[in-house]
C-alpha positions in Angstrom: 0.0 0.0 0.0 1.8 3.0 -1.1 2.0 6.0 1.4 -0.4 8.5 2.2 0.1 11.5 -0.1 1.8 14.6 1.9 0.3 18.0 2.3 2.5 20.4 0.4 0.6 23.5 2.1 2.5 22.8 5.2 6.0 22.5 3.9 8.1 25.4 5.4 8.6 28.3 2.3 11.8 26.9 0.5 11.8 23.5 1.9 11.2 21.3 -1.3 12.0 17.6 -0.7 10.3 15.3 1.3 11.0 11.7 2.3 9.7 8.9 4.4 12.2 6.7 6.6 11.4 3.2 7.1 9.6 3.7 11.0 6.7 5.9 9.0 8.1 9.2 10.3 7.9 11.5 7.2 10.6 14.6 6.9 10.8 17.9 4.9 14.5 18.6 3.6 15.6 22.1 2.5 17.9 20.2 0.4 17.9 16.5 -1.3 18.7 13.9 1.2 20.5 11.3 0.9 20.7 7.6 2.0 21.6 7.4 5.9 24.9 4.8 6.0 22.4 2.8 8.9 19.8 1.9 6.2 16.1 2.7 7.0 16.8 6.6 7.3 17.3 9.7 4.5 19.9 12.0 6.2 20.5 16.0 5.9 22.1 18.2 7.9 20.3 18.8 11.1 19.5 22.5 10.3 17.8 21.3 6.5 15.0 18.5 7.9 12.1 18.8 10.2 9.3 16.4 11.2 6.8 16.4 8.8 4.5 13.2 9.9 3.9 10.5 11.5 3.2 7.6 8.8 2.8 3.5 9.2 6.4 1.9 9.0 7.4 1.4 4.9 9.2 -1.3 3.8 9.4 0.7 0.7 10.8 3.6 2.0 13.8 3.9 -0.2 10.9 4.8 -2.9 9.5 8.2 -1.2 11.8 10.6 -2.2 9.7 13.3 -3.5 10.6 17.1 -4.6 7.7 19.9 -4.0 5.0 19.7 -7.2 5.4 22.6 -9.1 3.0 25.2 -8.6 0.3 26.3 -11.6 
């Protein structure tokens, strides 16, 4: 079952990436994460992520990388 879509409205101004670690816990990024070296976890610098959500744990987490939809 794939994630539950995020709400883009709530992503801070200039924060435009968004991931899901493998526990559920959804992140904003200011800038692209990348693959934490433990496995289960995207990784930024402290000071570029912040607690989006809580989601169900996702095998399939390594597929949520997203960047914020463009605006029309």
């Amino acid at each position: 079952m794939p994630p539950a879509p995020l709400n883009w409205s709530l992503a801070p101004e200039g924060w435009n990436w968004a991931a899901q670690d493998a526990d559920g816990k959804w992140y904003w990024y200011r800038t692209e994460p990348v693959l934490g070296i433990g496995g289960g976890i995207w990784r930024s610098n402290s000071r570029n992520q912040q607690f989006a959500q809580q989601g169900d744990p996702n095998s399939d987490w390594l597929d949520t990388l997203q960047q914020r939809p463009e605006s029309s």
